[in-house]
N, C-alpha and C positions, 0 to 999 in steps of 0.2 A: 529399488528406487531410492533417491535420495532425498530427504526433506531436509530444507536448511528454515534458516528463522533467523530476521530482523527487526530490530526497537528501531523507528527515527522519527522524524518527524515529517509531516509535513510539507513539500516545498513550494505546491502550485497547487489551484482549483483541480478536482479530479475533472479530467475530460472521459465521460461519458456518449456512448453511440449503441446504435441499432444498426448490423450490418446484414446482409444478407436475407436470400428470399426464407430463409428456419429465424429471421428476426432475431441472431444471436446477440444479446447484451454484451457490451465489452468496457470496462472502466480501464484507463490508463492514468499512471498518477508514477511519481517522484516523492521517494524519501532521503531525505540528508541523517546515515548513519554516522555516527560518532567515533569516531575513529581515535581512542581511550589514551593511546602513544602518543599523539601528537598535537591534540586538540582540536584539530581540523575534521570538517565533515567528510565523507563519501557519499557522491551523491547517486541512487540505484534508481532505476525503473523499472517499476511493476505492472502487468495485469493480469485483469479477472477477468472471469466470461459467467454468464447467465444469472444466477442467485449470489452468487457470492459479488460479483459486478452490479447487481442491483444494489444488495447493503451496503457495498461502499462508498456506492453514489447517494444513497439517504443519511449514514451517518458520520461518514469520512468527509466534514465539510468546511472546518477550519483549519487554514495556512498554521501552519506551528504546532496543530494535532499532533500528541504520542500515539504512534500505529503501531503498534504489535503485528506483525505477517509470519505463516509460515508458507513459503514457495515449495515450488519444486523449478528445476532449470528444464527449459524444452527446448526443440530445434525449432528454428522458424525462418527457414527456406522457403525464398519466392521469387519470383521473376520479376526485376524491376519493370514496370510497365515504359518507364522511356525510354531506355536503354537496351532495353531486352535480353538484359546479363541475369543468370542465377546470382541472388545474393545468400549467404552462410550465414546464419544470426542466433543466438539465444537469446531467450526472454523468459522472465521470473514471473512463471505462473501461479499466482495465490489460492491458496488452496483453503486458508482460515484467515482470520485477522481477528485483531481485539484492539479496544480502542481503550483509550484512557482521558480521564478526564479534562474538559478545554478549558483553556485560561481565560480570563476574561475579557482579557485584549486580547481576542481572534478576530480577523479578520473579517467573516462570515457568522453570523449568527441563524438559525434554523428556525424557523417561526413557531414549529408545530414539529416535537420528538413526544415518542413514545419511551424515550430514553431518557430519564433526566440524570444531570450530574451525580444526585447521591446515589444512585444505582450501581456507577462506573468505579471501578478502582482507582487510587490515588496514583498519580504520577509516583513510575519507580525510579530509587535513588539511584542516580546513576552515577554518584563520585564514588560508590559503595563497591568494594572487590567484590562481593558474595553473588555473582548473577548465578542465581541456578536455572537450569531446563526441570520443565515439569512437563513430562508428559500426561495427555488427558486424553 
């Protein structure tokens, strides 16, 4: 299996849902990665299912959030309901994320975290060559 890993931020409220009669949690959300060549973002969509789609929906809550994700890529084949065509699709399943600390003009502010900012790591430098992978 392949794990891949994205820094972005941010781009819209997380939409969260409860689907199914197994009541599966599911968080959907967009990040704008940095794309270091050109200046320009990319912009990716991600989801979570069950725990990891709960914590996203509690602390993934500010528009401009730095998100740390690692995915994995899945197949996600299904039958459009109006049309009645198989559609062929992947989708960036979150398997971890890590959050980093929110600016003070966010969008969203959370009334009530078990999180507070000095907990969180400082935003990483991102004009900086040196990104290294840590595994953990």
């Amino acid at each position: 299996m392949q794990n891949n890993h994205h820094v972005g931020r941010l781009v819209r409220d997380v939409n969260f849902t409860v689907r199914g009669e197994n009541k599966t949690k599911i968080a959907y959300f967009k990040l704008a990665i940095n794309d270091l060549k050109d200046g320009k973002a990319t912009y990716i969509d991600y989801v979570a299912f069950n725990k990891t789609a709960e914590l996203i929906h509690d602390y993934v809550t500010d528009i401009g959030q730095v998100v740390e994700v690692e995915f994995v890529m899945r197949n996600h084949n299904y039958t459009d309901k109006h049309t009645g065509q198989k559609v062929y699709a992947m989708q960036n399943q979150v398997t971890q994320f890590r959050i980093y600390k929110s600016s003070s003009s966010s969008k969203n502010q959370v009334e009530k975290q078990d999180v507070t900012d000095k907990d969180l790591p400082p935003y990483p430098d991102f004009n900086s060559n040196a990104f290294e992978y840590v595994e953990g």
